[in-house]
N, C-alpha and C positions, 0 to 999 in steps of 0.2 A: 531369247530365242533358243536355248539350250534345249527346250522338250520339243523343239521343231527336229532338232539333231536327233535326240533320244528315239523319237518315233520310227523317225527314218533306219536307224541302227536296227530297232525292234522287226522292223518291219524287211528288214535285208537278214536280219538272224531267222526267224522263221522260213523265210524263204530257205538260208542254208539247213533249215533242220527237214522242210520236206526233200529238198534233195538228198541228204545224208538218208532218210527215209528210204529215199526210192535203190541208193544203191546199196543199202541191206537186204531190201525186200524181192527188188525189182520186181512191183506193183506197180502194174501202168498206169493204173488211178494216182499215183505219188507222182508221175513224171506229170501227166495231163497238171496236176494242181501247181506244182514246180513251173511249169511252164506259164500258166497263169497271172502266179505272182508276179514272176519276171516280168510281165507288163504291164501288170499295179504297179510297180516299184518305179519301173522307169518312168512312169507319168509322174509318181511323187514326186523324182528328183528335176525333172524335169519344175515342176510348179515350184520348187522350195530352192528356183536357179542357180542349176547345178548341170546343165546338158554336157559339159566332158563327162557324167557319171550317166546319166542318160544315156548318153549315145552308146557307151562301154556296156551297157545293159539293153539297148535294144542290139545290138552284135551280139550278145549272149541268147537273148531269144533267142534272136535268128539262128543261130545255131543250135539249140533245140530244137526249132521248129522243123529246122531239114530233116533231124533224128525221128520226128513225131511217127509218122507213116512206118519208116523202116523196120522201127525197134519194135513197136505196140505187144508183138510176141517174147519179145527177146530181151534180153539187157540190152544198154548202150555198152559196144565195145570199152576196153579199158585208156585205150588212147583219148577217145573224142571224151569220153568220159573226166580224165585226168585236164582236158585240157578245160572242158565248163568250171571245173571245182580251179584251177587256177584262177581260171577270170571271175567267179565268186569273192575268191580271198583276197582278191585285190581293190575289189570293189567296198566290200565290208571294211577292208584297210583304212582304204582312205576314211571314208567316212564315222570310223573309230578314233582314228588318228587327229582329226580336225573338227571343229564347227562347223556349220555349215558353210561353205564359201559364198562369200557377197552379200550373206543375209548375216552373221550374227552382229549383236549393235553395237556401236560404239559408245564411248562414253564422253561425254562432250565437255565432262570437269577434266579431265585429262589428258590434254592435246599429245602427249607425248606419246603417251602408252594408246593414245585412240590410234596415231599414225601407225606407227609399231605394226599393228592386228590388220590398220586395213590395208598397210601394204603389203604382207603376209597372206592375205585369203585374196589380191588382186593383181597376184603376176603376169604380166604379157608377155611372151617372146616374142622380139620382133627378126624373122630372117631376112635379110638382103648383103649385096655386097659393101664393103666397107665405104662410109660417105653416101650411103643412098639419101638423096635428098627429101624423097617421101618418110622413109625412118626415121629420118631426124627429128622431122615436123610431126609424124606420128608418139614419138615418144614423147616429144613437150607437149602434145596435146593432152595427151594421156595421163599426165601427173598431175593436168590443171585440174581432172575431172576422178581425180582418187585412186589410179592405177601406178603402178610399179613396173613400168616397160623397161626391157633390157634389149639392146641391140647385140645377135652374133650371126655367122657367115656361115654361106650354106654348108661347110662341112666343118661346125660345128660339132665336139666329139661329146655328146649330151649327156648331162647329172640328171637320173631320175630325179622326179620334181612332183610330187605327188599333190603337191597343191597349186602346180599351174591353172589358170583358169584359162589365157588360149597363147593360141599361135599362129601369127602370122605371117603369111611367104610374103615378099619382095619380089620378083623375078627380072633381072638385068637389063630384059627391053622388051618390050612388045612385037607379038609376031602372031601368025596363023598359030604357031606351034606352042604350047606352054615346054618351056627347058627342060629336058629329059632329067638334067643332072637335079631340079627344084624336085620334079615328080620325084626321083631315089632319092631325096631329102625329104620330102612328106614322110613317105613308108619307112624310111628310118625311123625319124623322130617321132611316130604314128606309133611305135614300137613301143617308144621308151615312155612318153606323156599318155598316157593310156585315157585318163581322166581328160586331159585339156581337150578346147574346142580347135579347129583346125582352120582357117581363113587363109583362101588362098586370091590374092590381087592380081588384077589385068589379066582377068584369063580372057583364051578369045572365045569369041560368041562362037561358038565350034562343040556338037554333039562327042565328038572324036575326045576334044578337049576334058570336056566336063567330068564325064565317064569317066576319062585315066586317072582323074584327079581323087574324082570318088574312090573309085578302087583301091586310091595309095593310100586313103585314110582323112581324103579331106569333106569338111562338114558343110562348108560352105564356098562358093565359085563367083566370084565379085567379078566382074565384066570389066573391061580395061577404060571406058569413058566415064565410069562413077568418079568421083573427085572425092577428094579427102574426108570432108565433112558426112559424108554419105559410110565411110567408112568406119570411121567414130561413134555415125549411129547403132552401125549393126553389132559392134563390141559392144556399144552400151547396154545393148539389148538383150545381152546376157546376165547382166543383174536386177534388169527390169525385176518387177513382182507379177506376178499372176494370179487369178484370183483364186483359194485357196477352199471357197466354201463347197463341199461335199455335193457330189454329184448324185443324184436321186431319179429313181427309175419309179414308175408308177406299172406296175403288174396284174393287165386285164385277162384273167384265167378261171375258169370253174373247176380244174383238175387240181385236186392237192399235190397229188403227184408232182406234174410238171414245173407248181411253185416252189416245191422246195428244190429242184433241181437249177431251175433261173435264178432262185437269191442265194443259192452255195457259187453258182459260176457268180454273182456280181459281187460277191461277198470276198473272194477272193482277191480280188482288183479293188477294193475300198470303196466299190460303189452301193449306198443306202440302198434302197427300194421298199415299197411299201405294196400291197399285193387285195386287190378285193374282187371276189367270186362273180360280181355279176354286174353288168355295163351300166344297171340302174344307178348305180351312184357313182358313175365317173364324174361327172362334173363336179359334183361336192368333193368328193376326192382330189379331185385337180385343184379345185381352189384352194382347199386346203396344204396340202401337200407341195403344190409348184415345184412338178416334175421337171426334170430335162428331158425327157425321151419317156413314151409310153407303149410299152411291150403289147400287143395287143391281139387275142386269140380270134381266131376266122367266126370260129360256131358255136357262139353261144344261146344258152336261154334266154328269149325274148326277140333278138335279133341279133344280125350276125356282124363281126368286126366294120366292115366296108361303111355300114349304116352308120355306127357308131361313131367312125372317124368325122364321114359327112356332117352329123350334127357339133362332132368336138370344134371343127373349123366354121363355124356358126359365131361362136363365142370371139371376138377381136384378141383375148389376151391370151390364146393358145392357138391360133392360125399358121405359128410356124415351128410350134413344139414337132419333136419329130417321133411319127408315130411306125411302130416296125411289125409288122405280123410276125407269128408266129401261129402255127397252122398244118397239118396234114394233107390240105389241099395239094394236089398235084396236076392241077388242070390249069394249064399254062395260059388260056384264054380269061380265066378266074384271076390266077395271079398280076397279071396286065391292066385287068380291070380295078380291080384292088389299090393300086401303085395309080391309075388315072384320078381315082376318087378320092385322094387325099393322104395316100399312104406313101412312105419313104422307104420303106425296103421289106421283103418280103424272105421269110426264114423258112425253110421247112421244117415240121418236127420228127425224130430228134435233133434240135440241133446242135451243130456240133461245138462243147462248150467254148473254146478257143475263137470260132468266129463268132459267136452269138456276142461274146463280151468282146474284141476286135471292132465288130459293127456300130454297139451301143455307143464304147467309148468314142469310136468315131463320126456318131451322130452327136453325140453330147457335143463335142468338141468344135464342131464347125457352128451350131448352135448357138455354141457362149461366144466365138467369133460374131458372129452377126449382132449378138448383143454386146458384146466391147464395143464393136465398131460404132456405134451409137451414143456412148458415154467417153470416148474419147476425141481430143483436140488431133486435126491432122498434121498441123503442121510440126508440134513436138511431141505426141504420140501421149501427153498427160490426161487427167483427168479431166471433162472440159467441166464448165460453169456451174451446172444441174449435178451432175455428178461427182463431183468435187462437195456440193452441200449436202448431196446425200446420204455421200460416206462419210462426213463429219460426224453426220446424225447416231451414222451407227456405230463411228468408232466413241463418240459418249455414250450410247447406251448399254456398250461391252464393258466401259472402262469406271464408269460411274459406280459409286463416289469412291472405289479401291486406289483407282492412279489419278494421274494429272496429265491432265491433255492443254498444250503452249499451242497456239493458233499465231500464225507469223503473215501479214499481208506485204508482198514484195513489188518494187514498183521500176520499173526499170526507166532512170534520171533523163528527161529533156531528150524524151524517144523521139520526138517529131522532127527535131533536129537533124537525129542520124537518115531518117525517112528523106527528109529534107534536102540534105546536104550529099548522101551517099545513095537515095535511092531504097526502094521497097524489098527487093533482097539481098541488101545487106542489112536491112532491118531485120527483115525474118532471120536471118542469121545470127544476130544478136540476139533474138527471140529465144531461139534456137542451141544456142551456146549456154544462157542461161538455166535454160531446162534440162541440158545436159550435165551442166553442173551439178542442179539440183538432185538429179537423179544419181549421178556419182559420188558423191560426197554424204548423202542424208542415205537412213537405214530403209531396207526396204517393207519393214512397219510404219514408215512414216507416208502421210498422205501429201500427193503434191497435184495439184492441180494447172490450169491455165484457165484465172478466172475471167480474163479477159481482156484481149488488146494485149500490153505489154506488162500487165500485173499478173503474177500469182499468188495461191494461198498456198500456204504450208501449213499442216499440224503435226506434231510432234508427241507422240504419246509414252507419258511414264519420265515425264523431263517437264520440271519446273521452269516457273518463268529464268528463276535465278539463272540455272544452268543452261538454258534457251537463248539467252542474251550473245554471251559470249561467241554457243557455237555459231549463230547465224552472224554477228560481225564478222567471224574469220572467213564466211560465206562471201558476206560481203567483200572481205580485202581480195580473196581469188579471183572477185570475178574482175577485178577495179583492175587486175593485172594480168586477166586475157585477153590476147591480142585478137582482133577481128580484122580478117582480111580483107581487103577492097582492092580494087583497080588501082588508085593511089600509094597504095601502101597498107597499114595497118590503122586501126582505131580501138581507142579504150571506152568502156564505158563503164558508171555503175550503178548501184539501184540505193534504194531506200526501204524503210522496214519498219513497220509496227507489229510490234509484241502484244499478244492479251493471254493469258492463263485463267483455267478454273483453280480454286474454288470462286475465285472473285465474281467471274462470269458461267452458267451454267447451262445455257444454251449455245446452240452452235450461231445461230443468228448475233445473239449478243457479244459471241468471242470474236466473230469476225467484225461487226459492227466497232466495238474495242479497241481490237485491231486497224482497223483503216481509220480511225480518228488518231492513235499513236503516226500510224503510217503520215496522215496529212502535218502532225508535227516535225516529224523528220524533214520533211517536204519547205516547211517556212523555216527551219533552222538551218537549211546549207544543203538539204539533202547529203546522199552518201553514207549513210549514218541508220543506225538502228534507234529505236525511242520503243522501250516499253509503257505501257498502258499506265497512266498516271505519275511516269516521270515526270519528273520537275525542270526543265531545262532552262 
């Protein structure tokens, strides 16, 4: 994953060479592009999870964006100026200074030096007072699941830490009021972790609340009757993967002009697009292409955008692509109608490059929500059954015959029992725990599913069956030795595991088919236990 780092680096150095640009020049076309980037950038970091670096980059925006309007004649004064090119160097810092955090891989021949790296890119700070009973239990969760939590007190005299990944408040009791003294610990330590994410627990449901907290620099406002486990998820949720393929724009324009002005703004922001003169071949277009979002001009030859869209939402597998004018029209009765007929947001031309690309990304973006939302399991946020074999599909068709792709079927041991014995959510919870692990401990190149009930599939790519074995036994011994809370106490549980790798197997059906006959061995021989594909037991 080092050319995932590299890109990113590339990609934050050009941003610094238009700014250095703009304050040679002071050309406002330098600042407008400057400005641009900085919210390409921040989505990449953001996808390649990294949101302390995100967040530290959309605040940089944001602070261009106040300058956008004022300066357009003028330079940026040399203070506000002085203070963007600091939060620049700091951002570029880190990211020069480290791998990526969360994402680069481990190495599973290695336990020693694998721990070493991923407790290094997964620091938590935990704040609360000394003996808090939630810290405690949050930090032993947190190390079942591949983090490195450190417990200190709100007035904590803080080590920059440039590879924290977050930080979370504690606060002393619950009340109407979140603690003044936690809020001037935010903004303290908001100062120094520039990078980290900021989680602040049992705030009250209070607008008053939320606000102050935001303001001091926190990211997130967890409400006081969430419980622990609900907490764990939202950290984990920072090393989550997202999905990384290339967002593409389909550009319905007859004006050369204006096409080269919409794919330099998209171009800026990392967004593809692809651009054709005239409405007659949008559909071939689109199927070809499968755009996220289609740019799409009022008045053209033949007929005009409105028509067009109507017939696009004809077709079932673009009925909820999101289609955006773009248009000269200024007849607000026109616009209304537009936006009734199938259309998602309506641009005037010219528009302004800043929203145009603002708007797209943020139709793209609710978009690929809608479609997550469809290929993922709710109750632990993985890949569910269908999409789990799909990406298998694709992760052999990327990786064939260069690397080796290990398929792992996991079974979690005499589940009916705990159903049984302890009830359906504390099942889910065990469900629940498992996935967390999985997600904590495996790269986030690796594919993890919930293929159903209380099994998953795991594939592993660029990791031999050899070197697959071991890391998923030590899977195994973690999870044999997390505890699951109940009404009575605690409960242990563990799972079972079949192994299959290519080249032996070369489809995805057959690795996993492979796989669940290892798995059913594990199963007659004591379960708990891993069995690669043609072991001998």
């Amino acid at each position: 994953m080092k050319s995932v780092s590299h890109s990113l680096i590339a990609l934050a150095e050009s941003l610094e060479l238009r700014w250095k640009s703009y304050l040679e020049s002071g050309n406002f076309d330098h600042f407008v592009e400057f400005t641009l980037s900085l919210n390409g950038l921040s989505e990449r970091l953001a996808q390649h999870n990294l949101p302390g670096l995100a967040s530290a980059c959309e605040e940089l925006e944001n602070r261009a964006l106040a300058l956008f309007n004022e300066y357009s004649q003028e330079p940026v004064p040399e203070l506000q100026a002085n203070a963007i090119s600091q939060q620049l160097e700091t951002i570029l810092r880190v990211l020069r200074r480290y791998e990526t955090p969360a994402v680069a891989p481990k190495r599973p021949d290695d336990e020693d030096d694998e721990r070493e790296q991923w407790i290094r890119q997964r620091n938590v700070l935990i704040i609360s007072r000394p003996g808090h009973t939630w810290a405690a239990a949050l930090i032993e969760q947190l190390s079942f699941y591949g983090f490195n939590a450190q417990a200190a007190d709100w007035n904590v005299d803080p080590q920059a830490d440039e590879n924290l990944l977050a930080v979370v408040f504690i606060p002393d009791r619950e009340g109407d009021v979140y603690p003044p003294a936690a809020v001037e610990a935010v903004a303290r330590l908001k100062a120094c972790f520039v990078t980290a994410y900021f989680y602040c627990l049992s705030v009250p449901t209070s607008l008053e609340a939320i606000v102050t907290l935001q303001r001091a620099g926190a990211n997130v406002c967890i409400p006081a009757e969430f419980k622990l486990a609900d907490i764990l998820s939202r950290i984990l949720d920072l090393v989550e993967s997202r999905e990384q393929e290339t967002q593409r724009v389909l550009i319905v324009e007859d004006s050369r002009t204006a096409i080269a002005h919409i794919q330099r703004t998209l171009e800026l922001h990392g967004i593809d697009s692809r651009a054709i003169s005239t409405p007659l071949s949008l559909l071939q277009a689109a199927a070809d292409y499968r755009p996220h979002a289609i740019l799409m001009d009022m008045h053209m030859p033949f007929c005009n955008g409105v028509e067009v869209t109507r017939a696009l939402r004809q077709i079932p597998e673009f009925q909820t692509v999101p289609v955006i004018y773009l248009s000269g029209e200024t007849d607000i009765s026109q616009q209304v109608e537009a936006l009734r007929l199938g259309g998602d947001q309506f641009l005037t031309k010219p528009a302004n490059p800043i929203v145009l690309a603002a708007v797209v990304k943020t139709k793209i973006e609710r978009y690929r929500d809608m479609q997550r939302f469809g290929r993922h399991d709710s109750l632990t946020g993985l890949l569910n059954h269908s999409a789990a074999k799909e990406q298998l599909e694709q992760m052999l068709r990327r990786t064939q015959p260069v690397s080796q792709i290990t398929v792992a079927m996991i079974d979690i041991d005499c589940f009916k029992s705990v159903n049984d014995n302890y009830g359906h959510p504390v099942g889910d919870q065990v469900i629940r725990s498992l996935a967390w692990l999985l997600r904590g401990r495996l790269r986030n190149t690796d594919l993890i599913g919930r293929y159903g009930g209380e099994e998953f599939i795991v594939a592993l790519n660029d990791i031999s069956l050899i070197q697959a074995v071991p890391l998923l036994d030590r899977l195994r011994n973690y999870f044999s030795q997390l505890p699951h809370a109940h009404a009575r106490g605690a409960l242990h549980a563990s799972f079972s595991c079949g192994v299959a790798a290519t080249p032996a197997f070369l489809t995805g059906s057959s690795l996993i088919e492979a796989a669940d006959q290892a798995l059913l061995q594990a199963k007659r021989h004591g379960r708990n236990r891993v069995v690669a594909s043609g072991q001998v037991l």
